[in-house]
MDTraj code that builds the backbone (N, CA, C; nanometers):
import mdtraj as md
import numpy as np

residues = "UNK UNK UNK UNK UNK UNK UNK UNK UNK UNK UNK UNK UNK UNK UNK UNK UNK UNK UNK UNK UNK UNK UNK UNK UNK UNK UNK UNK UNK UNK UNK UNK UNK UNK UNK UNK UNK UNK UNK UNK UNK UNK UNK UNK UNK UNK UNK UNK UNK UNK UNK UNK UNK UNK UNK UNK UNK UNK UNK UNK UNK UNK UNK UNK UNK UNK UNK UNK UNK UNK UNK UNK UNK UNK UNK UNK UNK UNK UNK UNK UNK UNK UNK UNK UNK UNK UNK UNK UNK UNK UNK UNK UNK UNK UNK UNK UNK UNK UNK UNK UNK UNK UNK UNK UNK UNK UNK UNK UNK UNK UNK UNK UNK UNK UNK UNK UNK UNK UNK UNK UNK UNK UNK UNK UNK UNK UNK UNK UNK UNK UNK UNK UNK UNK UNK UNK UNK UNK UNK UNK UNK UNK UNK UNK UNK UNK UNK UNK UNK UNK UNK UNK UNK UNK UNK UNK UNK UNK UNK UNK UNK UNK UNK UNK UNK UNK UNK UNK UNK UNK UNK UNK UNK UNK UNK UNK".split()
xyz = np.array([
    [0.0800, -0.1166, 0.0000],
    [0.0000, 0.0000, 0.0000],
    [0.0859, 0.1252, 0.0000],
    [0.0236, 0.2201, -0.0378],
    [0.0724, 0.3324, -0.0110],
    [0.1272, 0.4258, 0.1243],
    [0.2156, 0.4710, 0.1419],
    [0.2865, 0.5265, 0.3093],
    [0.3441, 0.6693, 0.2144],
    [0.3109, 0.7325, 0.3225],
    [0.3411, 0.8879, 0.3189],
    [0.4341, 0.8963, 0.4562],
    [0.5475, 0.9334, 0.4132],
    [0.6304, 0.9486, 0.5373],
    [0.6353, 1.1188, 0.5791],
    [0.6019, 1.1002, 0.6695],
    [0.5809, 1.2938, 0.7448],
    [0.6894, 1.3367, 0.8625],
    [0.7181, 1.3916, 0.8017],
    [0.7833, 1.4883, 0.9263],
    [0.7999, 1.5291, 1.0299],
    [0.8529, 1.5219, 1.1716],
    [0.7839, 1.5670, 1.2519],
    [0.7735, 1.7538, 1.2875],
    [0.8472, 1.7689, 1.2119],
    [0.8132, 1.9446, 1.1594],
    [0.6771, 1.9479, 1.1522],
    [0.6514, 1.8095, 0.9907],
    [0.5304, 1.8314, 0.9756],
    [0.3711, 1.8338, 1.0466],
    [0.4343, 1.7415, 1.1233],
    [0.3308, 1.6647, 1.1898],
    [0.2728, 1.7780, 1.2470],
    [0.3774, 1.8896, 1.3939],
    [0.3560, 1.9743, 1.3920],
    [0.2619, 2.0760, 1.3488],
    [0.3090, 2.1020, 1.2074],
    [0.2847, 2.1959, 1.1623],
    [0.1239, 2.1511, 1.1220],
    [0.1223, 2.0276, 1.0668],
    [-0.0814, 1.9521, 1.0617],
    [-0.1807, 1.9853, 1.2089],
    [-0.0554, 1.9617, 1.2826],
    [-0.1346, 1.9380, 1.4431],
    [-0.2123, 2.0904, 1.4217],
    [-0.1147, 2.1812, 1.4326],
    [-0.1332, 2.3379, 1.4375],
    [-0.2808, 2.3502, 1.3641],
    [-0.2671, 2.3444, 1.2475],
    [-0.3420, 2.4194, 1.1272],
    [-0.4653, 2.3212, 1.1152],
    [-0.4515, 2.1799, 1.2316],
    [-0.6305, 2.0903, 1.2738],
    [-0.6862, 2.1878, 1.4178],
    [-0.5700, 2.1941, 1.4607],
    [-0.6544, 2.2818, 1.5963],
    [-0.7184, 2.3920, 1.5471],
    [-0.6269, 2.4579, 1.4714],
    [-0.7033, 2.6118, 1.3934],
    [-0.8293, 2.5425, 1.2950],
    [-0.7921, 2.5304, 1.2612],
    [-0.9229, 2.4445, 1.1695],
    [-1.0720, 2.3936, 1.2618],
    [-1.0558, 2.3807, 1.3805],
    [-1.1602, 2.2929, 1.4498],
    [-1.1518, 2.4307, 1.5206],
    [-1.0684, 2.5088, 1.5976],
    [-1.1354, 2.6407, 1.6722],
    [-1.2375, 2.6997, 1.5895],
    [-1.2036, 2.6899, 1.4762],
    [-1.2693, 2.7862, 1.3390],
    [-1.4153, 2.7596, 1.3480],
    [-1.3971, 2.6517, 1.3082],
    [-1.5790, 2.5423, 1.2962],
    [-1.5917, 2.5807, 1.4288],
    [-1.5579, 2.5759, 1.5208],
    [-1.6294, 2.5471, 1.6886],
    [-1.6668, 2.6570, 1.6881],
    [-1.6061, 2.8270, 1.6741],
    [-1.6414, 2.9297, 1.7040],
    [-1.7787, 2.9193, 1.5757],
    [-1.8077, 2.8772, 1.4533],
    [-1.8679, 2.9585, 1.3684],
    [-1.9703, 2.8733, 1.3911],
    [-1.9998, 2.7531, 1.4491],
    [-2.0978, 2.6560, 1.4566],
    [-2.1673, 2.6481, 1.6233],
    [-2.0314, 2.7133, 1.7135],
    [-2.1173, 2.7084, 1.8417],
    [-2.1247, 2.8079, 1.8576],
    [-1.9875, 2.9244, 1.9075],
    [-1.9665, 3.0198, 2.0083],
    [-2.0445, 3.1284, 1.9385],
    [-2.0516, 3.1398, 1.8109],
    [-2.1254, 3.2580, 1.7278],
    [-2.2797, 3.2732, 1.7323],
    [-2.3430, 3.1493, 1.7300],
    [-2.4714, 3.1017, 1.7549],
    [-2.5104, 3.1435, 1.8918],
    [-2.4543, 3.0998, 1.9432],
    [-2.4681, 3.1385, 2.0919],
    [-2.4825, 3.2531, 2.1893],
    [-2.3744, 3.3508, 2.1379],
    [-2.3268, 3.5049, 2.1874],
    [-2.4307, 3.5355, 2.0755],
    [-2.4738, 3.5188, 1.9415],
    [-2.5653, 3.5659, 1.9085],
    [-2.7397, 3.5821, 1.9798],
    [-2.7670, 3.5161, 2.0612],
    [-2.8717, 3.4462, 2.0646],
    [-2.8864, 3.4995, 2.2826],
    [-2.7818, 3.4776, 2.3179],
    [-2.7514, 3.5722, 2.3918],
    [-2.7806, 3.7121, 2.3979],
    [-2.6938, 3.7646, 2.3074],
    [-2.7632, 3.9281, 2.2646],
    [-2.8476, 3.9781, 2.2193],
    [-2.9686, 3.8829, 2.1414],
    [-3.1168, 3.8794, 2.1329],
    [-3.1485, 3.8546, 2.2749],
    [-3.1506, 3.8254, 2.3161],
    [-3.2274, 3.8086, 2.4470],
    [-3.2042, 3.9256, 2.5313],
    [-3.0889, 3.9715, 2.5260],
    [-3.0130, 4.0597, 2.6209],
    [-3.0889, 4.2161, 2.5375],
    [-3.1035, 4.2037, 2.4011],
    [-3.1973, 4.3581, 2.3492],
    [-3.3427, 4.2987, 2.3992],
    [-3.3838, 4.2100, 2.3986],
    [-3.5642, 4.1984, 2.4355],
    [-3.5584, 4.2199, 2.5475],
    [-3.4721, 4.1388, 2.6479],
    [-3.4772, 4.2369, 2.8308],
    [-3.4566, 4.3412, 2.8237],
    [-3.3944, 4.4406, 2.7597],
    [-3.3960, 4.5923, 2.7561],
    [-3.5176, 4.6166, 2.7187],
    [-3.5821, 4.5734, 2.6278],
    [-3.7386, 4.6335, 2.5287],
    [-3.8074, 4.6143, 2.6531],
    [-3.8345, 4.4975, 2.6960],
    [-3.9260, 4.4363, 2.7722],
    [-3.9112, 4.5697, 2.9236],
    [-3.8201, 4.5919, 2.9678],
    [-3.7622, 4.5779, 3.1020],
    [-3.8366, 4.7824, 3.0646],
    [-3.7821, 4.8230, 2.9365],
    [-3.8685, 5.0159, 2.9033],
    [-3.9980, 4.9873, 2.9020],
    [-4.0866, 4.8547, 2.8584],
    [-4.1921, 4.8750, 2.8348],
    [-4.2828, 4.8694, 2.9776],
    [-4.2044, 4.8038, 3.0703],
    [-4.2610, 4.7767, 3.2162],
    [-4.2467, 4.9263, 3.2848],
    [-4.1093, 4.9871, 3.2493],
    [-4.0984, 5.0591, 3.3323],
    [-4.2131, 5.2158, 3.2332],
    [-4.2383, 5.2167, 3.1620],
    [-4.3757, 5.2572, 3.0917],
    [-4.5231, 5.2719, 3.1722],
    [-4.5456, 5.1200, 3.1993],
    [-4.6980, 5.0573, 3.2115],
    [-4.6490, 5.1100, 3.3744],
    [-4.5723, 5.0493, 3.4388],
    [-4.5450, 5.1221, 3.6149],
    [-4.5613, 5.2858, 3.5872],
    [-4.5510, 5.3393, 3.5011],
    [-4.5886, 5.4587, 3.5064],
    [-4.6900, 5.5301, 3.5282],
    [-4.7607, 5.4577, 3.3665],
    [-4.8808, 5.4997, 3.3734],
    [-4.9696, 5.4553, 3.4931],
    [-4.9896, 5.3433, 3.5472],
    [-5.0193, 5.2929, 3.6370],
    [-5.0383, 5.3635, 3.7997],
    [-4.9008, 5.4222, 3.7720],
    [-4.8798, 5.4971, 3.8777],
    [-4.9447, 5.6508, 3.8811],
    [-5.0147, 5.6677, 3.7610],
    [-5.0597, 5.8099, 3.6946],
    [-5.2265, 5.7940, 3.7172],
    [-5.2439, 5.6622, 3.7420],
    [-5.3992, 5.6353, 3.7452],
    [-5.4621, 5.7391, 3.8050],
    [-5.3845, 5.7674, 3.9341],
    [-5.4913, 5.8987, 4.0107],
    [-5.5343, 5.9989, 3.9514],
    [-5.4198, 6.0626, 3.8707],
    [-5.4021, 6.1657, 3.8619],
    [-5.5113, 6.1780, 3.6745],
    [-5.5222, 6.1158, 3.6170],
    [-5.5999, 6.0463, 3.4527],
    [-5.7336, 6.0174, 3.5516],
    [-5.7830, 5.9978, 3.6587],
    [-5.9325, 5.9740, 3.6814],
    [-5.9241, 6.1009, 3.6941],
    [-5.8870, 6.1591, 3.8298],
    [-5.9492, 6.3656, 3.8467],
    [-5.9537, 6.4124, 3.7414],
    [-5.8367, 6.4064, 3.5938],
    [-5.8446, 6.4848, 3.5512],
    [-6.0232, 6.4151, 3.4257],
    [-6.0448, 6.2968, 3.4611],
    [-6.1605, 6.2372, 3.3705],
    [-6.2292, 6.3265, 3.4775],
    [-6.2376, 6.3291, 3.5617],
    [-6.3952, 6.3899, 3.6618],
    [-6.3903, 6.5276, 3.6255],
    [-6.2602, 6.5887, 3.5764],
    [-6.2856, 6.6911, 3.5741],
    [-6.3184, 6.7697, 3.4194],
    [-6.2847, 6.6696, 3.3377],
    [-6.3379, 6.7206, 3.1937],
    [-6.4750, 6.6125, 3.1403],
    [-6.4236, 6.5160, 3.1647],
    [-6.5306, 6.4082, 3.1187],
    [-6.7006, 6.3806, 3.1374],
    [-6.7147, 6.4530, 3.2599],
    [-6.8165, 6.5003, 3.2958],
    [-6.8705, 6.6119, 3.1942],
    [-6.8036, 6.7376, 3.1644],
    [-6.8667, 6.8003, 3.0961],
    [-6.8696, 6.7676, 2.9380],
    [-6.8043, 6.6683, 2.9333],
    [-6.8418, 6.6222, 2.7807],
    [-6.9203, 6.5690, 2.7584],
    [-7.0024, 6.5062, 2.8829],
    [-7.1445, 6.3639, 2.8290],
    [-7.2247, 6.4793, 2.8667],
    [-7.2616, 6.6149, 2.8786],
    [-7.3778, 6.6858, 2.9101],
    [-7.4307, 6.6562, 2.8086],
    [-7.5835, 6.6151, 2.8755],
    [-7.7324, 6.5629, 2.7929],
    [-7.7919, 6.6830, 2.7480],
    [-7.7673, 6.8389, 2.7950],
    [-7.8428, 6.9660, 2.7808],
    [-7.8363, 6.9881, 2.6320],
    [-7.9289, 7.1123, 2.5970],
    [-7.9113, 7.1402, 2.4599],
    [-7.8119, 7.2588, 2.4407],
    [-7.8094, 7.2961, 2.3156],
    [-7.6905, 7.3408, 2.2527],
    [-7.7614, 7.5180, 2.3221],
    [-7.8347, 7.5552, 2.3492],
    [-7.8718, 7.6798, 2.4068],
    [-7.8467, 7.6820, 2.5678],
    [-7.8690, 7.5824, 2.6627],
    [-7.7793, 7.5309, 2.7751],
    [-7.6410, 7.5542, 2.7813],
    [-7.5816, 7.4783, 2.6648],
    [-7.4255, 7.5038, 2.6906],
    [-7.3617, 7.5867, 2.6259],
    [-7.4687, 7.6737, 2.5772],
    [-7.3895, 7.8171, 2.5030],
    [-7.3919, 7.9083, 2.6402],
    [-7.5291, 7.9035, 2.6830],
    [-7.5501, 8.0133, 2.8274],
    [-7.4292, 7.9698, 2.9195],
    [-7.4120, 7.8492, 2.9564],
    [-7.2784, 7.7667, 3.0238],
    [-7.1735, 7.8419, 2.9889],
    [-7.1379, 7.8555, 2.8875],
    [-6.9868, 7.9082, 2.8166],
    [-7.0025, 8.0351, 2.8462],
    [-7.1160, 8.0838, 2.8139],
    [-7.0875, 8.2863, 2.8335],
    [-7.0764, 8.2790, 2.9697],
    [-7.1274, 8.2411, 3.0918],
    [-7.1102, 8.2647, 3.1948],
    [-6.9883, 8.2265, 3.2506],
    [-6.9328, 8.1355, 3.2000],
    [-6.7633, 8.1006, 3.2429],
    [-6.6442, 8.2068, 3.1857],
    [-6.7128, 8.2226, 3.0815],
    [-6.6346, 8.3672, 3.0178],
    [-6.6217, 8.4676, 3.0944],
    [-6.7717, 8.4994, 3.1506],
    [-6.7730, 8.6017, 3.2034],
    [-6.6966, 8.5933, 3.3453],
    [-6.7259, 8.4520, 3.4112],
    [-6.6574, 8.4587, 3.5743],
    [-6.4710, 8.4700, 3.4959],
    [-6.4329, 8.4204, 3.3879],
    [-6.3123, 8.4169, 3.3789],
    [-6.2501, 8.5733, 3.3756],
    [-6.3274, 8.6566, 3.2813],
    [-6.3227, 8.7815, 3.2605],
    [-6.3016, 8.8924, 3.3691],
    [-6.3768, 8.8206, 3.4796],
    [-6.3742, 8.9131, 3.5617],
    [-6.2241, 8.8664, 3.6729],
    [-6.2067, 8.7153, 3.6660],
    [-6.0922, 8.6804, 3.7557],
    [-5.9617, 8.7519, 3.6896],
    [-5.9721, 8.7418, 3.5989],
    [-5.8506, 8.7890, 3.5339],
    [-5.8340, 8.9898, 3.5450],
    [-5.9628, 9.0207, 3.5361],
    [-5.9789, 9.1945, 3.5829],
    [-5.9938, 9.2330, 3.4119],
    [-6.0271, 9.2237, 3.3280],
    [-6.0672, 9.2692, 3.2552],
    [-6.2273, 9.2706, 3.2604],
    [-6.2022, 9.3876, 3.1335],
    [-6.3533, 9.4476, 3.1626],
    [-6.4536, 9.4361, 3.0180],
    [-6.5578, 9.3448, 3.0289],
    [-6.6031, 9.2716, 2.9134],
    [-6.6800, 9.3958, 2.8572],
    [-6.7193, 9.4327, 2.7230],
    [-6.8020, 9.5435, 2.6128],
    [-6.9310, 9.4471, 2.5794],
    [-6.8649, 9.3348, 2.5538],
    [-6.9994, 9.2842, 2.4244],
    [-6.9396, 9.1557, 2.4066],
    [-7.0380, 9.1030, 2.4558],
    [-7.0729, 8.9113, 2.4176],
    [-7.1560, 8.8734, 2.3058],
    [-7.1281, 8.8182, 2.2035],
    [-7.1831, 8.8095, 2.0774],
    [-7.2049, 8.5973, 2.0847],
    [-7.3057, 8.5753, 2.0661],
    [-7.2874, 8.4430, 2.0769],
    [-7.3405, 8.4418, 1.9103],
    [-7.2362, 8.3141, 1.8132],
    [-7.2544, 8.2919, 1.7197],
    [-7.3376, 8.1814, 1.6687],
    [-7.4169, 8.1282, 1.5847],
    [-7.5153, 8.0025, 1.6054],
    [-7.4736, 7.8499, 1.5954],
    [-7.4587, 7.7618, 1.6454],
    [-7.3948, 7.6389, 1.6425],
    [-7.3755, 7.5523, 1.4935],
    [-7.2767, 7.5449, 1.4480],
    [-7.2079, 7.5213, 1.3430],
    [-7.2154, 7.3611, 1.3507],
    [-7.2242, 7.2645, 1.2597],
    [-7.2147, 7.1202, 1.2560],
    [-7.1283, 7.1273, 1.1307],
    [-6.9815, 7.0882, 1.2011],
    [-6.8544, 7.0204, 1.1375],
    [-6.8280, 6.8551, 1.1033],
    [-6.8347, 6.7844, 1.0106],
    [-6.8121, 6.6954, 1.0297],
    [-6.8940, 6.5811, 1.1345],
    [-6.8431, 6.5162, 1.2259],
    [-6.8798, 6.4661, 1.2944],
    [-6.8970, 6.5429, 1.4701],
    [-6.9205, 6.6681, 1.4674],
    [-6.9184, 6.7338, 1.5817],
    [-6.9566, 6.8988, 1.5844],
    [-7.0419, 6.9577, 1.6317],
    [-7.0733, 7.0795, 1.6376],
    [-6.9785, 7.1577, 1.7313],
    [-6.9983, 7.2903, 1.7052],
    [-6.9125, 7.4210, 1.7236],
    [-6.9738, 7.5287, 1.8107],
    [-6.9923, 7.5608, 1.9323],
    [-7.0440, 7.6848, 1.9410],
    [-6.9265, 7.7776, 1.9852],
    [-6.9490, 7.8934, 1.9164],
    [-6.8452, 7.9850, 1.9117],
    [-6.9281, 8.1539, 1.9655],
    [-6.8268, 8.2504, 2.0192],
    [-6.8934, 8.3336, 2.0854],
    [-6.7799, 8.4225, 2.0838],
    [-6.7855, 8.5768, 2.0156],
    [-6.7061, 8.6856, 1.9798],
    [-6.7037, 8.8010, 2.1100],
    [-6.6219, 8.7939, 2.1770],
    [-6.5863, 8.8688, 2.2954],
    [-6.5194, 8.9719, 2.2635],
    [-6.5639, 9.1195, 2.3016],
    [-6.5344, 9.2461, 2.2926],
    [-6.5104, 9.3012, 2.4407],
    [-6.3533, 9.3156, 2.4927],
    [-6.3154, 9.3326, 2.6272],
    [-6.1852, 9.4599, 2.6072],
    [-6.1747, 9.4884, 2.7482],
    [-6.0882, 9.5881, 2.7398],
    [-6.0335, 9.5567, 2.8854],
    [-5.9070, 9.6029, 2.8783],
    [-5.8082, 9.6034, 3.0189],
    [-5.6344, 9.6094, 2.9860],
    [-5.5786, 9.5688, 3.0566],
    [-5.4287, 9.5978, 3.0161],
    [-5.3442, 9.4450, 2.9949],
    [-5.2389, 9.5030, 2.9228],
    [-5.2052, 9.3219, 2.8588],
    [-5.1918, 9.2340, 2.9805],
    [-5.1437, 9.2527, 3.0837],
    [-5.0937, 9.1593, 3.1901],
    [-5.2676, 9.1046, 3.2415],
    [-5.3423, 9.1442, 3.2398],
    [-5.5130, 9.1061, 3.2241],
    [-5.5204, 9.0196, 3.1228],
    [-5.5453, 9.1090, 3.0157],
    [-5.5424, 8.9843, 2.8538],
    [-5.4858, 8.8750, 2.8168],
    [-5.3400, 8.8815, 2.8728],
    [-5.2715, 8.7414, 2.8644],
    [-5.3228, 8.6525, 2.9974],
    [-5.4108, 8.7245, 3.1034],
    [-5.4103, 8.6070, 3.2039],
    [-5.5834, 8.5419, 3.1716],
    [-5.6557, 8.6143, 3.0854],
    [-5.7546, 8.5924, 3.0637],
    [-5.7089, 8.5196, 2.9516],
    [-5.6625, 8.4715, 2.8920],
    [-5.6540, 8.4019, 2.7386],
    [-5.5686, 8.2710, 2.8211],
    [-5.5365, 8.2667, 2.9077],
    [-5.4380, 8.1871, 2.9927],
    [-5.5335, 8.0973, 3.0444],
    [-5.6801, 8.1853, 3.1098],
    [-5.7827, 8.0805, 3.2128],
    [-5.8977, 8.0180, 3.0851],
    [-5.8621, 8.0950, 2.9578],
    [-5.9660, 8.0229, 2.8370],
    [-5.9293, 7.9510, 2.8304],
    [-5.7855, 7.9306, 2.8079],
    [-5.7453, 7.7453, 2.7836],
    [-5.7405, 7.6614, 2.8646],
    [-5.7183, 7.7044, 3.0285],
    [-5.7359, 7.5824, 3.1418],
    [-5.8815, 7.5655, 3.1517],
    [-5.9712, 7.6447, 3.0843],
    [-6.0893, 7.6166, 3.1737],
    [-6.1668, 7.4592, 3.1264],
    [-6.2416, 7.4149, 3.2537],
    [-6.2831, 7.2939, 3.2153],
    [-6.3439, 7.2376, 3.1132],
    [-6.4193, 7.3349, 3.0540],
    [-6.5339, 7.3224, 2.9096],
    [-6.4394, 7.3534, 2.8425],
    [-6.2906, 7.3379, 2.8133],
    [-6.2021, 7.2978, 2.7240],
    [-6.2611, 7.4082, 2.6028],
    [-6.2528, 7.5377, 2.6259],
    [-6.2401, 7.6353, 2.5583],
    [-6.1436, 7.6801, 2.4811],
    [-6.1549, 7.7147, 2.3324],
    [-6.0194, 7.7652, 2.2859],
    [-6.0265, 7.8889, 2.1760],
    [-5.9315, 7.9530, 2.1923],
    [-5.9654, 8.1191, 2.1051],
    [-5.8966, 8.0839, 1.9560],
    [-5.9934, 8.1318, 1.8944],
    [-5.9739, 8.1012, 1.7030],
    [-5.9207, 8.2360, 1.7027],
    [-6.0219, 8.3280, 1.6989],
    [-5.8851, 8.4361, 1.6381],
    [-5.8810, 8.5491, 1.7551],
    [-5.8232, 8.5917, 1.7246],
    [-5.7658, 8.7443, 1.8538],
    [-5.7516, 8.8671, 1.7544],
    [-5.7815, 9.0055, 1.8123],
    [-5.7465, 9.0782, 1.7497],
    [-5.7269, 9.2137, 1.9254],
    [-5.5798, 9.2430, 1.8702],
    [-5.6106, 9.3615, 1.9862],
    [-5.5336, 9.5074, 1.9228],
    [-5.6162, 9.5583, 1.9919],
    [-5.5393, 9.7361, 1.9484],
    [-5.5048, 9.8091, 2.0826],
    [-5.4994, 9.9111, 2.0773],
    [-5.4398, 9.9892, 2.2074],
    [-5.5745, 10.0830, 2.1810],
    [-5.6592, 10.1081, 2.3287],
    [-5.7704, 10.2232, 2.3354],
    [-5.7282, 10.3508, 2.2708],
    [-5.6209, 10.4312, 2.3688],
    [-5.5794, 10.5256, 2.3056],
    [-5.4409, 10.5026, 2.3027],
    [-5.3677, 10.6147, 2.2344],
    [-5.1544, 10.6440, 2.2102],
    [-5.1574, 10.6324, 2.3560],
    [-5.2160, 10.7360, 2.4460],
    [-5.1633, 10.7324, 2.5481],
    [-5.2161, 10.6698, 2.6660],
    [-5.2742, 10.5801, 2.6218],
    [-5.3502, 10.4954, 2.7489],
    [-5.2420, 10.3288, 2.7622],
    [-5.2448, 10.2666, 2.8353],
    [-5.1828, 10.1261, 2.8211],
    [-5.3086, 10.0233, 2.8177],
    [-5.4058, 10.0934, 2.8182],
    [-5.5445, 9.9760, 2.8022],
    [-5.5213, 9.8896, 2.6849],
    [-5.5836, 9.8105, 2.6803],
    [-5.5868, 9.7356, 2.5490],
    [-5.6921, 9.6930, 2.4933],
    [-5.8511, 9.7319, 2.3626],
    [-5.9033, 9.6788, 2.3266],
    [-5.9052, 9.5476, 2.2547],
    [-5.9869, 9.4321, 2.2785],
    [-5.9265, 9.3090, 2.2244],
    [-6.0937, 9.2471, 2.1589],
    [-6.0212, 9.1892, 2.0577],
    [-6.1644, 9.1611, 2.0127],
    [-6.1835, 8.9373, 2.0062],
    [-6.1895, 8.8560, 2.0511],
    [-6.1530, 8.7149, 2.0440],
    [-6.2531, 8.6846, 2.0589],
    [-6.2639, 8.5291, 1.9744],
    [-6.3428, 8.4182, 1.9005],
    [-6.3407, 8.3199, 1.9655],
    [-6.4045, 8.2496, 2.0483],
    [-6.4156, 8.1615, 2.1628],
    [-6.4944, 8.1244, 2.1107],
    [-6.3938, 7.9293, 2.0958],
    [-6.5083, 7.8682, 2.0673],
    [-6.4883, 7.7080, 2.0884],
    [-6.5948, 7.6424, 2.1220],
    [-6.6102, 7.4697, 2.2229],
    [-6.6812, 7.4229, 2.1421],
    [-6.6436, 7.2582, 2.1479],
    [-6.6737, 7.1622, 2.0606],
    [-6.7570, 7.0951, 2.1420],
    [-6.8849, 7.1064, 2.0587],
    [-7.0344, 6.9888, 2.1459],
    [-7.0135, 6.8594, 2.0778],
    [-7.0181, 6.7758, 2.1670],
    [-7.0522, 6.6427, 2.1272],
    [-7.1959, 6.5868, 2.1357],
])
top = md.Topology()
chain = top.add_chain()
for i, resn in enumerate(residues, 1):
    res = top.add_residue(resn, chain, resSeq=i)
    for name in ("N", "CA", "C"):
        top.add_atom(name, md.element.get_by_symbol(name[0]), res)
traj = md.Trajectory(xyz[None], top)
């Protein structure tokens, strides 16, 4: 038969380049698979671990998402009619108007508009007072509970030499 006589240089040098050869396969068949599969797991415990610390949030917010439901949600299921919650709105205007110290001219209520899937009543306010008033009154339109909001604004100065400010704004709430 055939004999191959080897070296022991060679032998060596085979031994070497089977170990490298089998680290090779071992890393690309185990260790790669593995540390791969590892570090999937290791990004989903991160995903997982933001999405908990999320839901503990909100969770923890529950109190604070009911008051604020008692405190708007209520006035959104009002059963009254659209002449009810127009009188509703001018009178919140008006208590706002006066918290803030401005001094109301003329309440114009406009007739209820049907947009889409939701009506509009809107109401043109003619007031006067000084800006630090006007900005705190345009400040309590948007906190107020009937979720009021001003479409357009218009202001001028009474007189050159007065610091009053005539203002003319479009207030207006969405009926459901």
């Amino acid at each position: 038969m055939f004999q191959i006589k080897i070296q022991p240089k060679e032998k060596i040098g085979l031994s070497i380049a089977a170990v490298i050869v089998v680290i090779a396969v071992g890393d690309r068949l185990v260790f790669t698979p593995v540390r791969d599969t590892f570090e999937q797991i290791n990004r989903e415990t991160i995903m997982a671990e933001k999405q908990l610390a999320s839901r503990i949030h909100n969770i923890n917010q529950k109190d604070l998402v009911a008051a604020e439901y008692q405190k708007y949600g209520l006035t959104l299921k009002e059963t009254s009619s659209d002449d009810e919650r127009t009188a509703k709105m001018l009178s919140e205007i008006e208590a706002l108007a006066k918290k803030a110290g401005i001094a109301l001219a003329d309440i114009k209520p406009q007739p209820v508009r049907n947009i889409d899937v939701y009506r509009e009543a809107a109401v043109v306010v003619n007031a006067q007072g000084s800006m630090e008033a006007v900005v705190m009154f345009l400040h309590y339109l948007h906190d107020s509970p009937l979720l009021l909001r001003t479409q357009k604004l218009h202001l001028d100065l009474k007189d050159n030499n007065s610091s009053a400010i005539q203002i003319s704004i479009k207030v207006a709430k969405v009926l459901i």
